[in-house]
C-alpha positions as CSV (number, residue, x, y, z in Angstrom):
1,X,16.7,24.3,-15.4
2,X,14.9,21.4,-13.9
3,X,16.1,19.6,-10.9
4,X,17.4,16.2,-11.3
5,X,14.8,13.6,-10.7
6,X,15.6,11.5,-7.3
7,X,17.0,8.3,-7.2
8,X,14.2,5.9,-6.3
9,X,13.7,4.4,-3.0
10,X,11.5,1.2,-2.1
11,X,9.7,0.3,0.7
12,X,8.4,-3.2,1.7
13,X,4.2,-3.9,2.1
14,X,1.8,-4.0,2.4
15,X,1.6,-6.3,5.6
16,X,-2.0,-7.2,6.3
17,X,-0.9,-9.6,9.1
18,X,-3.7,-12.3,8.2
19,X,-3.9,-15.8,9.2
20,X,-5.1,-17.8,6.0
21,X,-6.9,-21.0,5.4
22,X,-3.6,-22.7,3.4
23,X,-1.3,-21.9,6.3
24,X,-3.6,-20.8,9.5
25,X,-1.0,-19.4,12.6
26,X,-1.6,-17.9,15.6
27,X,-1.7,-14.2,15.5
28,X,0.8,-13.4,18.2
29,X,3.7,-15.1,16.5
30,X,2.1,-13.0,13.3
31,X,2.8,-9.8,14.9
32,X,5.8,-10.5,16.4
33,X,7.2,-11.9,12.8
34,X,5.9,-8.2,11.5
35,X,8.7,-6.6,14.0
36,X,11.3,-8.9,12.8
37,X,10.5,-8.1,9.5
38,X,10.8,-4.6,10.1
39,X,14.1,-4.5,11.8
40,X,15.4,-6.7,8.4
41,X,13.7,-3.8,6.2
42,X,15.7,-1.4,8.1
43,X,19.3,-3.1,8.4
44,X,19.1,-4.0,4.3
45,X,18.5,-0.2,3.8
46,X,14.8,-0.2,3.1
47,X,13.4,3.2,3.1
48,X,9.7,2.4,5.2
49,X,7.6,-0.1,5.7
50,X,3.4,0.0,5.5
51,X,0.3,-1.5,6.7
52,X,-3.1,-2.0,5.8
53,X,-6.3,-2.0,6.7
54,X,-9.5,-3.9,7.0
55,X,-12.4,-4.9,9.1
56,X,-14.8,-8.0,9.6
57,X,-13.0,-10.6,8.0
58,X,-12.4,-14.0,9.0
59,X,-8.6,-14.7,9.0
60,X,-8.1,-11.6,11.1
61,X,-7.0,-9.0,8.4
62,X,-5.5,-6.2,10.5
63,X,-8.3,-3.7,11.3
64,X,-6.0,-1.1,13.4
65,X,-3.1,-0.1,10.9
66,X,-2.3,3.1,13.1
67,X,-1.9,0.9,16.5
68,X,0.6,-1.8,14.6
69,X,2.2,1.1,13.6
70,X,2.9,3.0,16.4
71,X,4.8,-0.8,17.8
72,X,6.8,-1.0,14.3
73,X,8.2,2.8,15.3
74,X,9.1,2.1,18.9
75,X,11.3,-1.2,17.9
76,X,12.9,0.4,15.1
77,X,14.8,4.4,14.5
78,X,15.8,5.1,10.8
79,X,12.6,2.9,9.3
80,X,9.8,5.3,8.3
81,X,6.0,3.5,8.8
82,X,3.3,4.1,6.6
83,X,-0.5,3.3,6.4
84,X,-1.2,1.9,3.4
85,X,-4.3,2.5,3.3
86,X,-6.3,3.8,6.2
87,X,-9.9,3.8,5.4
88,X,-10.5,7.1,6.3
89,X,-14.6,7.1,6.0
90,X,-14.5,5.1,9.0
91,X,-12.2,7.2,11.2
92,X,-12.3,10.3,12.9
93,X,-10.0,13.1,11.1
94,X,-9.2,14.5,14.6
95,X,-8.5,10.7,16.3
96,X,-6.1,10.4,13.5
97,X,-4.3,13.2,13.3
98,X,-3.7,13.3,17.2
99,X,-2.4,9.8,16.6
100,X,-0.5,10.7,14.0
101,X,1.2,13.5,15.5
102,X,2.0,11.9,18.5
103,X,3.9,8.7,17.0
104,X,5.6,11.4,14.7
105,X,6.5,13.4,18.1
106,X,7.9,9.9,19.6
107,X,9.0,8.7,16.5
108,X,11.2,11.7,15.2
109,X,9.2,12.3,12.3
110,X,8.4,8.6,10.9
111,X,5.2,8.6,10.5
112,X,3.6,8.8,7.6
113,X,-0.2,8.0,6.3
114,X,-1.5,6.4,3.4
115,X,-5.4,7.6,3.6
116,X,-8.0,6.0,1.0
117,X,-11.9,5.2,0.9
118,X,-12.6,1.8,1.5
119,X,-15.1,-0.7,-1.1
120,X,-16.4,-3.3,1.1
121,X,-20.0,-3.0,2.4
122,X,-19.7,-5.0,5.1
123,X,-17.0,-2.4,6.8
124,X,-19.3,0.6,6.2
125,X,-22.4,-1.5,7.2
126,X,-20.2,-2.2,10.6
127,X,-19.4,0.9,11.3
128,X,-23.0,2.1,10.9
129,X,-22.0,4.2,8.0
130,X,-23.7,4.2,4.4
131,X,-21.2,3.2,1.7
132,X,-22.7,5.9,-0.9
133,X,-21.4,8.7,1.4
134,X,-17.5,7.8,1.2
135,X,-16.8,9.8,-1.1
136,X,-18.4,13.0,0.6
137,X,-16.9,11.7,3.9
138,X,-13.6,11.8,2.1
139,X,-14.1,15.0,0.5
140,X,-15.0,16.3,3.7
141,X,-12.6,14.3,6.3
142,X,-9.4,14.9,4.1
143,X,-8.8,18.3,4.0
144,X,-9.5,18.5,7.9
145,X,-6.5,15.6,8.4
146,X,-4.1,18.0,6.2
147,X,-4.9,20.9,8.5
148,X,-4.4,19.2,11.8
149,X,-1.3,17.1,10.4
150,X,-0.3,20.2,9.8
151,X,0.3,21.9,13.3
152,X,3.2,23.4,14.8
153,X,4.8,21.9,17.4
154,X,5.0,18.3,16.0
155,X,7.6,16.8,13.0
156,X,5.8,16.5,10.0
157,X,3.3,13.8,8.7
158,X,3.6,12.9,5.2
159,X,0.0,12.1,3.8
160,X,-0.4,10.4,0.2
161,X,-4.1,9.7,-0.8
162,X,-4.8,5.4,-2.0
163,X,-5.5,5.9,-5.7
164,X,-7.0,3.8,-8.3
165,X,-9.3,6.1,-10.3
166,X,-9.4,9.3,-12.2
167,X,-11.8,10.3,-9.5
168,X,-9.2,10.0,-6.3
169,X,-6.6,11.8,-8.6
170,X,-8.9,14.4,-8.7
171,X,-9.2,14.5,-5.1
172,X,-5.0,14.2,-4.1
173,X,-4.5,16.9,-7.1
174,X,-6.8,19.6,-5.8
175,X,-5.0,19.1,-2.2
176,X,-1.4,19.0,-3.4
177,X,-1.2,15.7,-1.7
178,X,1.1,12.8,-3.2
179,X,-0.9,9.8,-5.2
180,X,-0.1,6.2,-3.5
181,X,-1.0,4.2,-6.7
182,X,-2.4,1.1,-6.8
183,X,-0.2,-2.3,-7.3
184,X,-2.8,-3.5,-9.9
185,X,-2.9,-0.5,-12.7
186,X,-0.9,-0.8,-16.1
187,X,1.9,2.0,-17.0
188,X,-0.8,3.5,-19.1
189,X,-3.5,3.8,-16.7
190,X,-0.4,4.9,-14.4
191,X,0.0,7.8,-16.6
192,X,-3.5,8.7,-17.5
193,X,-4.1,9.0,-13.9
194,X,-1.0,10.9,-13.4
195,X,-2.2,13.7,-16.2
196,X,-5.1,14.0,-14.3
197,X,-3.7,14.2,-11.2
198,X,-1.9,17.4,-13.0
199,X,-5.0,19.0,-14.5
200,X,-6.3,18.9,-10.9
201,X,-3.4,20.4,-9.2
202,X,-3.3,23.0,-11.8
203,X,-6.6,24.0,-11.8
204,X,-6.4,24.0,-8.0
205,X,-3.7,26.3,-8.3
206,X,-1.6,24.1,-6.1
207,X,1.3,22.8,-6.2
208,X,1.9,19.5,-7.6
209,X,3.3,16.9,-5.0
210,X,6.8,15.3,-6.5
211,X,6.9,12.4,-3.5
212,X,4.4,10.1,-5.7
213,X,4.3,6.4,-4.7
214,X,3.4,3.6,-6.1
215,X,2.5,-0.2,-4.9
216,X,3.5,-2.8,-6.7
217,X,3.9,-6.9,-6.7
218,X,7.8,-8.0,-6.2
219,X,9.4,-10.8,-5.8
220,X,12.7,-11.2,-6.0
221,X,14.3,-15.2,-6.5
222,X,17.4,-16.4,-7.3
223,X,16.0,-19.3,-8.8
224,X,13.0,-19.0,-10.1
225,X,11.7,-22.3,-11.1
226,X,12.2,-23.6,-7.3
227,X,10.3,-20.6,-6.1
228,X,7.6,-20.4,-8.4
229,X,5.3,-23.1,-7.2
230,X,5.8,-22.2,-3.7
231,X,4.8,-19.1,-4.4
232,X,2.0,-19.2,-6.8
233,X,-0.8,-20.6,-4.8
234,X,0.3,-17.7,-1.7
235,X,-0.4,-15.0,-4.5
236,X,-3.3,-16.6,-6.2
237,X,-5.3,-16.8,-3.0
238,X,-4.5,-13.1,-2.2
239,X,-6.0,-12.0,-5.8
240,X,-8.6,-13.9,-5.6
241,X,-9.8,-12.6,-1.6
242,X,-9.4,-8.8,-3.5
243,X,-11.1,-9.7,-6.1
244,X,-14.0,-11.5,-4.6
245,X,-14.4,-7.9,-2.6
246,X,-13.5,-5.5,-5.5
247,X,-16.1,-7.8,-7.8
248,X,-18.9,-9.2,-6.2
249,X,-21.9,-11.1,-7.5
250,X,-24.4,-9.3,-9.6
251,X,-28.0,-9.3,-10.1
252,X,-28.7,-12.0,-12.3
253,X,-25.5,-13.4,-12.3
254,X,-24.7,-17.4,-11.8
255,X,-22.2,-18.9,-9.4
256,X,-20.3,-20.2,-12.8
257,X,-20.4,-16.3,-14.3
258,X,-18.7,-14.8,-11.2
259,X,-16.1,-17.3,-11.0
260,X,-15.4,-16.9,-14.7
261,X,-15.2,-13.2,-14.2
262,X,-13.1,-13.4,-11.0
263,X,-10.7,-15.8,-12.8
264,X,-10.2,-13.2,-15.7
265,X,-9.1,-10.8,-12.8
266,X,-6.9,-12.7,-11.2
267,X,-4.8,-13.4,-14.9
268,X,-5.6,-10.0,-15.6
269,X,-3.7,-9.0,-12.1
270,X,-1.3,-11.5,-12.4
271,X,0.6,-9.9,-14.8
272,X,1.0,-7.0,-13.0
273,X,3.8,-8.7,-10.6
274,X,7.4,-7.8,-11.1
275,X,9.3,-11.5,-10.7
276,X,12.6,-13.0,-11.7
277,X,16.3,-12.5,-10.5
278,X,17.7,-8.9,-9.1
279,X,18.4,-7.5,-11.8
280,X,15.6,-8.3,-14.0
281,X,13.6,-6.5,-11.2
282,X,15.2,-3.7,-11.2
283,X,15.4,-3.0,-14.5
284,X,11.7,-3.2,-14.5
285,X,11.0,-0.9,-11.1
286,X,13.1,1.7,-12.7
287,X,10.9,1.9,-15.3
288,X,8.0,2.9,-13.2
289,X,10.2,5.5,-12.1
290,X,10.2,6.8,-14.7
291,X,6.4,7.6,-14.5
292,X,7.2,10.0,-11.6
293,X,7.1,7.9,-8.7
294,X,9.7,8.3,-6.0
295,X,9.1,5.3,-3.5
296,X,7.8,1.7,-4.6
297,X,6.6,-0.3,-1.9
298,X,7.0,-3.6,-2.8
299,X,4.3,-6.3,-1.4
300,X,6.1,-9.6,-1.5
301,X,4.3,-11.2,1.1
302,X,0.8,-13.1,-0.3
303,X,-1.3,-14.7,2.2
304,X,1.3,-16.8,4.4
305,X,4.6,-17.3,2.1
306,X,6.9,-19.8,4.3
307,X,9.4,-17.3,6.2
308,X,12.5,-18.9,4.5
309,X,11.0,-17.8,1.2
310,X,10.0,-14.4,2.2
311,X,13.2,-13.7,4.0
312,X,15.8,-14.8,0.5
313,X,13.2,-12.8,-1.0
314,X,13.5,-9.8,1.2
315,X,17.3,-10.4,0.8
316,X,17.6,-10.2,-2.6
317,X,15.4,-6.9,-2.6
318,X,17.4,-5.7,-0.9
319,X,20.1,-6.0,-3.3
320,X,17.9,-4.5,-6.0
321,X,17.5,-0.9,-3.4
322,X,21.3,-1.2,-3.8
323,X,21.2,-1.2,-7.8
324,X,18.4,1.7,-7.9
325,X,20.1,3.6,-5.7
326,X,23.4,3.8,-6.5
């Protein structure tokens, strides 16, 4: 007889710690609102918290997810911090793992690591790296950051591989290793990429991971008419900075054919986000549970929400962990 599937647990991300053009602040107080933020997530029950990463861009966009991490651990204990994603191309599998290791040593087993390949060709031109190699660099850097994760003499560090893509199913299946979807994929591109993520693992003959996780757009309001317009223009600019990255211009294509095709995105992504009053969201996270994912992290911060609206939403998510987990 199978084992009972787990009760679901949500995290809260991805912080990317930027300073955007609607509502420009100075980095310090940034970071330091990250640590409150993280000592909330852990006193309303939150299971982790994660970070991402990027590099070159002009509103500051966290480039060193590990380092940020490593100050979360140290000013929290029961919160477990993730990095959501690590672009692992433009690391060394060694530097990370020694990192890794060491805030899991300090942190009593905390730490755990989001890895994925990074899309941008401005970060692999900065790095001095060619973009058209990630995926050999993964193929080759992954498997060396299971084995030195790995160690004895060190807690655990949980690695789950950034997926969007049949391809980077493949590549978590074949290790064993835990998907960490992506926020913007449908329930039937969810499980498409799940199958495959099975096919690998079995023809691998590995184990399949049961510690899936998924990303996803939440935000919880008790009222949401008041919130919606305060909210709206936060997310919109977020979907539209990913999209102008994920989908830039192409040969032969005008200014007004690019906008038009970001603009499809961003409705496209749009209505991916989970919104509305507690229990409305939790009836909709469980279903994604359903799909086989055990932790949700739940982004509910888009470019610069105003803190009073991020913190009732933060709140009420955390009355929704209380109705999934119960």
């Amino acid at each position: 007889m199978s084992s009972p599937q787990p009760r679901l647990k949500l995290g809260l991300g991805i912080f990317s710690l930027q300073s955007v053009p609607r509502h420009p602040d100075h980095h310090v107080r940034i970071y330091r609102n990250l640590i409150d933020d993280a000592q909330m997530a852990e006193s309303l029950g939150f299971d982790s918290l994660w970070l991402s990463e990027h590099h070159f861009w002009f509103d500051g966009y966290c480039p060193a997810d590990l380092a940020v991490a490593g100050s979360v651990l140290a000013r929290t204990k029961t919160l477990r911090v993730g990095t959501a994603v690590l672009l692992l191309p433009l690391h060394s599998a060694a530097k990370v793992a020694d990192d890794a290791r060491t805030m899991s040593r300090l942190s009593g087993g905390r730490m755990a690591l989001g890895v994925g390949l990074g899309y941008r060709d401005e970060e692999f031109d900065g790095f001095g790296l060619q973009r058209k190699e990630r995926g050999r660099s993964m193929d080759r850097l992954l498997p060396r950051l299971v084995e030195l994760c790995a160690q004895k003499g060190a807690p655990p560090v949980h690695i789950s591989v950034a997926a969007a893509s049949s391809v980077a199913a493949d590549r978590a299946g074949r290790l064993g290793l835990p998907v960490f979807a992506d926020s913007t994929m449908t329930a039937d591109e969810l499980n498409e990429m799940m199958a495959r993520y099975s096919a690998a693992a079995a023809k691998a003959g590995v184990p399949e991971a049961r510690d899936h996780i998924l990303q996803r757009d939440v935000f919880v309001s008790d009222d949401p008419e008041r919130d919606w317009d305060l909210l709206f223009p936060e997310l919109r600019y977020m979907r539209r900075q990913y999209g102008g990255w994920s989908l830039p211009q192409t040969a032969g294509e005008t200014d007004a054919e690019h906008v038009q095709r970001l603009e499809s995105d961003i409705e496209a992504k749009l209505r991916n986000l989970i919104f509305g009053r507690p229990d409305h969201v939790a009836a909709e996270l469980e279903k994604f549970h359903g799909l086989g994912f055990e932790l949700i992290v739940c982004r509910s911060q888009y470019g610069n929400v105003p803190r009073e609206l991020f913190h009732r939403a933060v709140s009420g998510l955390g009355r929704v962990r209380e109705m999934v987990a119960s």
